[in-house]
Structure formats: C-alpha cells, structure tokens
C-alpha positions as CSV (number, residue, x, y, z in Angstrom):
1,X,0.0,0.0,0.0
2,X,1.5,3.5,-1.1
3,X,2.2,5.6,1.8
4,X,0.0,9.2,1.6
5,X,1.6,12.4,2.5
6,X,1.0,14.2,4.8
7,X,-0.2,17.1,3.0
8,X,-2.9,14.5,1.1
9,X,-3.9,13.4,4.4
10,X,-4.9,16.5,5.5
11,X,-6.6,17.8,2.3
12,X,-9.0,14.1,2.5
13,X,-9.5,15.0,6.4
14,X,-10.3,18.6,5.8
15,X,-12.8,17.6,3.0
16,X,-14.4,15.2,5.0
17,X,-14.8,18.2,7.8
18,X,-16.3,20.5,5.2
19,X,-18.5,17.7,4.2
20,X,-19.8,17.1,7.9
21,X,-20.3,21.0,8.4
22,X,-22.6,20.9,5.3
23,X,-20.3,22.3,2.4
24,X,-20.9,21.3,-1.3
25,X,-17.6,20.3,-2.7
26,X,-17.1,21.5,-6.3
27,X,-13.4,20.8,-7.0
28,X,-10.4,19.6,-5.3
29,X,-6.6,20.5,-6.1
30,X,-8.1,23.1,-8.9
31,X,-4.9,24.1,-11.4
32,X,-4.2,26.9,-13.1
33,X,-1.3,28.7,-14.7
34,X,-0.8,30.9,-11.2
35,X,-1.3,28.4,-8.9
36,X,-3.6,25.7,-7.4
37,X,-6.9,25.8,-5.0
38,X,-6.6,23.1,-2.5
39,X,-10.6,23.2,-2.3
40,X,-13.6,25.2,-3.6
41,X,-16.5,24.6,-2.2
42,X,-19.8,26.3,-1.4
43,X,-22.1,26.9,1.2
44,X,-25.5,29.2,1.9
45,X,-24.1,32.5,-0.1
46,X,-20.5,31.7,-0.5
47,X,-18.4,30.3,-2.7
48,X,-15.5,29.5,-0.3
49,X,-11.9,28.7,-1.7
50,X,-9.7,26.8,0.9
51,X,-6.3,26.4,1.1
52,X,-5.6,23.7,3.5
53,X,-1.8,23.4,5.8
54,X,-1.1,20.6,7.8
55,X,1.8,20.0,10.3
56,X,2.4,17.8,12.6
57,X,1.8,18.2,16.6
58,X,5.1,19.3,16.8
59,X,5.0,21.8,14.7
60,X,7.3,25.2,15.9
61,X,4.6,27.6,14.3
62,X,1.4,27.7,13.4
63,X,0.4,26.1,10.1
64,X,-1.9,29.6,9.0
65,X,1.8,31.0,9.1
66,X,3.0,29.3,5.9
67,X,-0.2,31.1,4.0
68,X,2.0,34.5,2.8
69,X,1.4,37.1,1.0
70,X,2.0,35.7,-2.2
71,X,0.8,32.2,-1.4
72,X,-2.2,34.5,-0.9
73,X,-2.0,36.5,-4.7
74,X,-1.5,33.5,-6.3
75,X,-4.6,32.0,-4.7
76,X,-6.4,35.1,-5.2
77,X,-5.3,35.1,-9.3
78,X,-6.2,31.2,-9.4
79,X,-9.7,32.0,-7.7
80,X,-10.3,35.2,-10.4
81,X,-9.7,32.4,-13.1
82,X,-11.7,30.2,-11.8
83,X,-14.6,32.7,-11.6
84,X,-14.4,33.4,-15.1
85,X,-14.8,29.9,-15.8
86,X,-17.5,29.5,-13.3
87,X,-19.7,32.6,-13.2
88,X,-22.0,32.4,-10.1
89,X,-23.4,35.0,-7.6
90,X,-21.8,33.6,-4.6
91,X,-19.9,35.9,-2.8
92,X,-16.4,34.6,-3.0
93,X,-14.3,34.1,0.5
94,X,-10.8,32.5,1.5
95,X,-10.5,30.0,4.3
96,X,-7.8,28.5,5.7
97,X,-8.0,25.3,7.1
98,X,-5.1,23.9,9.6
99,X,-5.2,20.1,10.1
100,X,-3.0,19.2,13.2
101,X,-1.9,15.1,12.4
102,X,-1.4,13.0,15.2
103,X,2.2,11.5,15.5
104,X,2.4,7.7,13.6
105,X,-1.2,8.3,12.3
106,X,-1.5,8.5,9.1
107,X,-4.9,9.6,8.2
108,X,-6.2,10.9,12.1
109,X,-5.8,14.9,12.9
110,X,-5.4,16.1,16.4
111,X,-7.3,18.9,15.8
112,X,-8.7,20.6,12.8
113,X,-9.2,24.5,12.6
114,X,-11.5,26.6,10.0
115,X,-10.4,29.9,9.8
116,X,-13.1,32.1,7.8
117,X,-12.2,35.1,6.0
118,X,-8.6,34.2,6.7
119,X,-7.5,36.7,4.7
120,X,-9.1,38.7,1.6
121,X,-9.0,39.7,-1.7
122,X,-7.0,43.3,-1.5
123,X,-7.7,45.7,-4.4
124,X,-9.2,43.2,-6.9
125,X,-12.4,43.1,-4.8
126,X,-13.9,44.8,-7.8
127,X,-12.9,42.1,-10.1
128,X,-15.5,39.6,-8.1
C-alpha cells in the first residue's frame, strides 16, 4: 500500500470536515497557470476557496503562518480564473484550514481548525 503524504492526508481530512459541516464540494486540487486551489467549495451564499496546511503536533509555528502574502496572490489570481470559468453570484471568501496530524497516524488529525475570511481579496475586490 503507497504511503500518503501528509499534505494528502490532511486535504482528504479537511474535505471530510467541510462535508460534515454541510459544504458542497465543487473541485479539489483546482490548477491553473498561477497556482492551485486546495478546495472550492460552497455553502448558503458563498463560494469559499480553501487552502488547507497541515503540520504535525510538533509543529514550531502555526500552520496559517506558511499562507504568505504571495501564497495569498497566487490563490487570489487562481480564484479570479476560476470565476471566469464558473460565473456564479456567490460571494467569493478564503478560508484556511489547519489540520494538526497525530504522530504515527497516518490519516487521524489532532485537531482541525476553519479559519473564515482568513484573509481577503485586497484591491481586486472589484474584479468579483
């Protein structure tokens, strides 16, 4: 049996959690020439793009740290693509969502955190 990585690990575990919480997923790893969209889902009003971090329980910071500023304009380009693809009148929002793995467990989070709004789309909000 292939071993997953981490980072596939907690993409699976943080679409299962949007699942249970009552999210629609609509695509998962979503490419473009900017970047990729770990999720993009939607729920009530929004259409919510999700870039997911996992670490381990060790981890020195905290895995929201690793989403910078151009992680975040290269999301933000890949969403505005993506919207031109897929017109909708969902308000558009960025979540991040931090899956904390349990040591020697491949597929079990400590704890999983869903940060709404976790940051937003500065000077192109007229674009959306």
């Amino acid at each position: 049996m292939a071993q997953v990585s981490r980072g596939a690990a907690g993409e699976s575990l943080a679409a299962r959690y949007l699942r249970q919480k009552g999210y629609e997923l609509l695509d998962v790893n979503y490419h473009s020439r900017f970047g990729e969209i770990d999720i993009i889902a939607e729920k009530n009003d929004f259409l919510v793009f999700v870039e997911v971090k996992t670490r381990g329980e060790q981890a020195l910071y905290e895995p929201r740290e690793a989403v910078s500023a151009e992680k975040q304009r290269k999301i933000l380009q890949t969403a505005l693509l993506y919207l031109a693809q897929n017109p909708t009148e969902k308000q558009p929002r960025f979540d991040v969502i931090e899956v904390f793995m349990l040591k020697n467990a491949a597929m079990k989070a400590k704890k999983i955190e869903h940060i709404e709004n976790a940051f937003e789309a500065n000077g192109i909000q007229s674009a959306f």
